[in-house]
N, C-alpha and C positions, 0 to 999 in steps of 0.2 A: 562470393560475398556472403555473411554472416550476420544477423544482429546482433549487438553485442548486449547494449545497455540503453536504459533510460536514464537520463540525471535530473535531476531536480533538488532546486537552492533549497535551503532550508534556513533557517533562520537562528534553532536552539539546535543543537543538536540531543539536549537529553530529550526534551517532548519529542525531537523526531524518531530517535532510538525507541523512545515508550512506544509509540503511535507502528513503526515499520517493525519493530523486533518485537518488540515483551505482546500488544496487543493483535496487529497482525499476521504475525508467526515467522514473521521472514527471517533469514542467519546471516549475521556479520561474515564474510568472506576475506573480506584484506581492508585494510585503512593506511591512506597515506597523509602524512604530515608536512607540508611543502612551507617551508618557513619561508625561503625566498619571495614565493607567488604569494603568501597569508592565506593560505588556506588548507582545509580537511578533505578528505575524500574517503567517504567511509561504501564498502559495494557488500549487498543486501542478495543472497539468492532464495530462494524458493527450497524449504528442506526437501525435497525429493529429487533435489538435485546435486543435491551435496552425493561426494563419491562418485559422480556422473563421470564420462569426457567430456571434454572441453565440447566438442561435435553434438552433444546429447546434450547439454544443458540448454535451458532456455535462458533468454536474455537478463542477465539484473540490473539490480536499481541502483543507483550511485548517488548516492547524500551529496553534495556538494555543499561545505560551511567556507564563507569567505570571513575571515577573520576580523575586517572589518565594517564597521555597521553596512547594511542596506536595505531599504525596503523595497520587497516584491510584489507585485501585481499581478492578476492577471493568472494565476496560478492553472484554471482550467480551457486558457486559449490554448493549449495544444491537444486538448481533449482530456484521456482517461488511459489510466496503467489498466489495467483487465489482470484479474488472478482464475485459474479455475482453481475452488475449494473442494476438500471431501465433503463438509455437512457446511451448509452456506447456513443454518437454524444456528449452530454453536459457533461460528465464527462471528455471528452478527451477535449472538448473545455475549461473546467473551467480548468485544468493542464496546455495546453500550454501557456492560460493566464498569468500563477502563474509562467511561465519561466520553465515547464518540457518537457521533448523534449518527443514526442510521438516516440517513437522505432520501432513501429510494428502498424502504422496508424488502425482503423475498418473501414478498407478497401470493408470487405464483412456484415461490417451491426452488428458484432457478437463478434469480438474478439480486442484488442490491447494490447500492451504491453508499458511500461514504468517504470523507475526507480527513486529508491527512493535518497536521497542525498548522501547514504553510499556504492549507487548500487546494491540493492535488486531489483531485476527483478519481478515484480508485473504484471501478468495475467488478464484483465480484460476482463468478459463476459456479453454480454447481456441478462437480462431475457429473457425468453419467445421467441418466434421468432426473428431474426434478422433485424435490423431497415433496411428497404430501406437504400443504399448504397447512399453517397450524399459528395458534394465537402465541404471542403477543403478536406476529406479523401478519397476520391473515389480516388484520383489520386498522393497521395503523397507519397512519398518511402519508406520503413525502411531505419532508421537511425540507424547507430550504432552496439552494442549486444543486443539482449532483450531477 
């Protein structure tokens, strides 16, 4: 057995592509177009996975847009996606750029959290040791749920 993927509904697909591709670094893999079912399937891997094997990559995330309207709830009763980052200071700084509110600042150098536009609560860890603790996040509160 293998993990393959995570899925989760999205609602727009461009804020989702901004928010999973252009701000949190992820790469478009495959997209399928299922006109019969009404719906998109767009799957997001991790760049250092790209060029991998199948065996060697880690799990990705699969957008799921149903074509027609719904509204979702509840987005973090299954908990959190978890990414580890190279510099968790520039990934959090390139999201709040992009307009995403940091939830759970890396306060200690190691950990944050942030949500996605549908409210997927997304984990993010630093590789390796934890970066020296440094301002704007040394000092700035949780916002919000994360």
């Amino acid at each position: 057995m293998r993990y393959l993927h995570t899925m989760v509904r999205v609602t727009d697909i461009d804020a989702s592509l901004r928010f999973w591709r252009d701000l949190l670094g992820l790469t478009e893999v495959r997209r399928m177009e299922n006109e019969k079912g009404r719906f998109t399937l767009i799957f997001l891997a991790a760049p250092k996975d790209l060029g991998r094997s199948a065996a060697e990559r880690s799990p990705e995330v699969e957008l799921t847009y149903n074509w027609d309207p719904e509204t979702y709830s509840g987005g973090r009763n299954f908990g959190h996606l978890a990414y580890r980052v190279d510099d968790i200071h520039a990934i959090c700084q390139r999201l709040a750029d992009g307009g995403v509110t940091i939830n759970r600042p890396p306060r200690d150098g190691h950990m944050a959290f942030v949500r996605s536009p549908d409210g997927i609560s997304i984990e993010l860890l630093q590789e390796g040791e934890p970066l020296t603790p440094v301002e704007p996040w040394l000092s700035m509160p949780n916002t919000g749920e994360w």
